[in-house]
N, C-alpha and C positions, 0 to 999 in steps of 0.2 A: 504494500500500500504506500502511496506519495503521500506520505505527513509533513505538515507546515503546523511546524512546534513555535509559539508565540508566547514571548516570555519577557517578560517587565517586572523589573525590578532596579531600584537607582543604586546599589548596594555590590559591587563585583566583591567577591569572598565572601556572600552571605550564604546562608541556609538555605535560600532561595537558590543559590545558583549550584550548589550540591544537587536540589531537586532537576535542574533544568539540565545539567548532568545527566541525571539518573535517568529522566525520560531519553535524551540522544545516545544514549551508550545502550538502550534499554532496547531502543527500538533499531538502531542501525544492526545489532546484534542478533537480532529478530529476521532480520534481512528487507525493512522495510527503507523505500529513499528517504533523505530528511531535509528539509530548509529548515532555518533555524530566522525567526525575525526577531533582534534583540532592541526595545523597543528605545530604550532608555540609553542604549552604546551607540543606536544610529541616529539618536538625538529626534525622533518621530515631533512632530509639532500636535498635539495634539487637540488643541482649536480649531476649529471652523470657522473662518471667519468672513466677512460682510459677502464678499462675491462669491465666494466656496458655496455659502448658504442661499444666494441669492441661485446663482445655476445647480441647485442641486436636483431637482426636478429634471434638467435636462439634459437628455439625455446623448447629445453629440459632446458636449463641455462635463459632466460630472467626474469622467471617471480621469479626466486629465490633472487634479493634484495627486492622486494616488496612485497611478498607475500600475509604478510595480509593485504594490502591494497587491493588487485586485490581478497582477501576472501570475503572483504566488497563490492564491486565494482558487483560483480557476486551474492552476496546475495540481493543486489538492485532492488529495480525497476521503482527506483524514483531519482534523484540524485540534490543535492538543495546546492549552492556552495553562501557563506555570506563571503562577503568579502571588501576592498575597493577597488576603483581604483588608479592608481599612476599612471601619467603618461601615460593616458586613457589605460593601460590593467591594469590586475594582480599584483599583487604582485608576486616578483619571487620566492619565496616561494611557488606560489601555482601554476605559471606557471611552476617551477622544480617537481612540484607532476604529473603534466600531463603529461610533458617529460616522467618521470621516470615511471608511474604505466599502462600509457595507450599502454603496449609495444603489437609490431604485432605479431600474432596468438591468442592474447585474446581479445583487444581493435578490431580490425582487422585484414583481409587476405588480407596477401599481395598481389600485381599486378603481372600476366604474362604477356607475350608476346601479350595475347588476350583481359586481363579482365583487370581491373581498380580493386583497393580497393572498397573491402568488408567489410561492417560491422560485427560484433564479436560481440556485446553484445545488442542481442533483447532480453534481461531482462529489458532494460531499456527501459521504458517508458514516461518518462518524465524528462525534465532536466529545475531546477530554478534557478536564478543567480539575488542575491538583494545584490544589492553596494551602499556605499559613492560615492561621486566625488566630490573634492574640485572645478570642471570645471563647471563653468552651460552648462545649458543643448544645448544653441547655440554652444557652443565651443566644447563640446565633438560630438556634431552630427560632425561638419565643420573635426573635425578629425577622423569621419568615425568607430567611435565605437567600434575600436577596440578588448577589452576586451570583450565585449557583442559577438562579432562575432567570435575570436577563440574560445570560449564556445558555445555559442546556435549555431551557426555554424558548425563551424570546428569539435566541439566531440559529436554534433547530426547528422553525419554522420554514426558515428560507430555505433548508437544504431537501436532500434525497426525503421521500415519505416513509421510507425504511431509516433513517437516520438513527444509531444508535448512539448512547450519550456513556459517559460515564463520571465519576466523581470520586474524588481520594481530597481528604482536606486533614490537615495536622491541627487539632486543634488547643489553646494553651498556648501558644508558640513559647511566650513571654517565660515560661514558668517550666516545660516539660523539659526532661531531667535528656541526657546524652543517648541513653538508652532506647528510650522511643523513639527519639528521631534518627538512629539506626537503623531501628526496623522498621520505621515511616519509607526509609528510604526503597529497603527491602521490597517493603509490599509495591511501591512507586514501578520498581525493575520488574515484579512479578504479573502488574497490570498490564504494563505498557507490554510485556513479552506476549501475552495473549490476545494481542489484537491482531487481525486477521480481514 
């Protein structure tokens, strides 16, 4: 499978990047291809800003700030997003990557009068999303998971109708002892090895 591993974090030598590790070593291993988009090292802008949003509708001019990201995006077929939580979603960094690259007539088609949004990108077949979260795991439920669900969610809508999701999250980040996040790591290798 072509996986396009999407990975933000501002932090080179963090936990995080052990994790984003874990998935390329995990999956090349696997014998799957891998593009790695590092969101935070290639310095992403991730506003939108007055004419971005003004042509965003249309569709000769939208896909022209982002281009190759939406080259990686449509080479995929896999899409596997390592990142933390803050403030139970995203980081805006990477919630500004989604704004800005998932724009409609590629990500999706837009609604008429009769139809509801369509999806646009049944190359994608599966969408993974492995996070920190400073929050245990009662607290982040109580607040309805936000992060989890505008991802496996909200942009497994645009893809294949078969699209399968999955979810690995560390939770405690702040607090959880050397040991777990060994075997965070572990289970990380043992997911990412089973996709197919």
């Amino acid at each position: 499978m072509r996986l396009l591993i999407v990975y933000c974090h501002p932090v080179e030598g963090s936990f995080g990047s052990a994790v984003r590790d874990a998935v390329l070593e995990a999956a090349r291993a696997a014998g799957h291809e891998t593009r790695l988009t590092d969101l935070y090292a290639e310095g992403f802008d991730p506003v939108m800003g007055r004419d971005e949003r003004i042509g965003y509708h249309d569709r000769e001019t939208n896909e022209i700030p982002v281009a190759r990201h939406l080259a990686d995006v449509r080479w995929a077929e896999g899409l596997i997003f390592v990142h933390p939580t803050w403030w139970y979603g995203p980081p805006a960094m990477l919630k500004g990557w989604l704004d800005r690259v998932f724009v409609p007539h590629v990500a999706f088609r837009m609604p008429t009068e009769t139809r509801g949004i369509r999806p646009g990108l049944s190359n994608i077949r599966l969408i993974g999303q492995v996070s920190t979260l400073g929050s245990s795991w009662w607290l982040w439920r109580f607040m309805g998971q936000p992060g989890r669900r505008i991802i496996l969610r909200g942009l497994r809508a645009c893809c294949a109708p078969a699209c399968r999701t999955f979810w690995l999250g560390l939770h405690s980040m702040d607090t959880v002892p050397e040991p777990r996040r060994t075997a965070f790591l572990a289970r990380v290798r043992r997911r990412i090895a089973r996709i197919r």
